[in-house]
N, C-alpha and C positions, 0 to 999 in steps of 0.2 A: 326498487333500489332506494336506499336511505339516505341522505347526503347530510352534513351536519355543516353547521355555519356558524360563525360568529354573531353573537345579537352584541347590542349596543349595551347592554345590561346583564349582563352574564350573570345569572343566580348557581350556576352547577346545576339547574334542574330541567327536566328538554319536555317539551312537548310536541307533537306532529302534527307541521300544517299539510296541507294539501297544495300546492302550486300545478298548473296546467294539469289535474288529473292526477299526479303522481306523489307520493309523502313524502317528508322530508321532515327529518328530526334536527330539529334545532333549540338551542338555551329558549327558556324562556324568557321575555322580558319584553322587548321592543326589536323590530326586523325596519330597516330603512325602505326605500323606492328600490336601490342600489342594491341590496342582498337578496330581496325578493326577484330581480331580474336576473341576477347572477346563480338560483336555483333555478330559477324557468330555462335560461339558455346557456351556463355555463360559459365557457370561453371563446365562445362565438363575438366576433367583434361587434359592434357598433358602429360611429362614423356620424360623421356630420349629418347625413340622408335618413338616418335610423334613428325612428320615435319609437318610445316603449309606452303601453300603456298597463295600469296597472290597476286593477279590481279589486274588492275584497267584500265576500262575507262573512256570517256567521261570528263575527268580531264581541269586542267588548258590549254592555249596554250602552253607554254613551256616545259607540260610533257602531253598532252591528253591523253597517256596510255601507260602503262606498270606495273614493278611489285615491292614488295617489302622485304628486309628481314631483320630480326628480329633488332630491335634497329632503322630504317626509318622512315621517317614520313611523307607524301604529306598531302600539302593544297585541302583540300576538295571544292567544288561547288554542286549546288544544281543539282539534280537527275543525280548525280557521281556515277558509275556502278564499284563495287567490287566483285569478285569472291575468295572463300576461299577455299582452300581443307584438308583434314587432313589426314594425311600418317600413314602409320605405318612402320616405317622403318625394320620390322623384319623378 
């Protein structure tokens, strides 16, 4: 299943990343911490006790992988590899 999101940069043009395994076509430009978790888990709450962590490869050259947290944003490419996890810090 395909989900489409808002990027920070909206060109009208989409590319497909991959988040936990699954695609997901979104604008191309720039995707936050915040939009990348909200493809990983959709409307699943959070909460004070809930950490997300957030991975990324396959990226631009000047950052082809690494991670991100909360408030960040990287420039997305097409079949760019994110991994999400959800904590519970309790």
């Amino acid at each position: 299943m395909t989900d489409t999101s808002s990027s920070t940069t909206a060109t009208g043009r989409k590319v497909t990343v991959i988040v936990n395994t699954q695609p997901h076509s979104v604008d191309k430009g720039e995707l936050t911490f915040e939009e990348i978790v909200h493809l990983a888990f959709g409307g699943q709450p959070g909460g004070e006790n809930i950490a997300f962590t957030v991975t990324h490869r396959r990226g631009h050259g000047n950052k082809p992988s690494g991670s991100l947290v909360e408030g960040e944003s990287v420039r997305v490419k097409e079949d760019m590899i994110f991994n999400v996890t959800r904590t519970d810090k309790s």
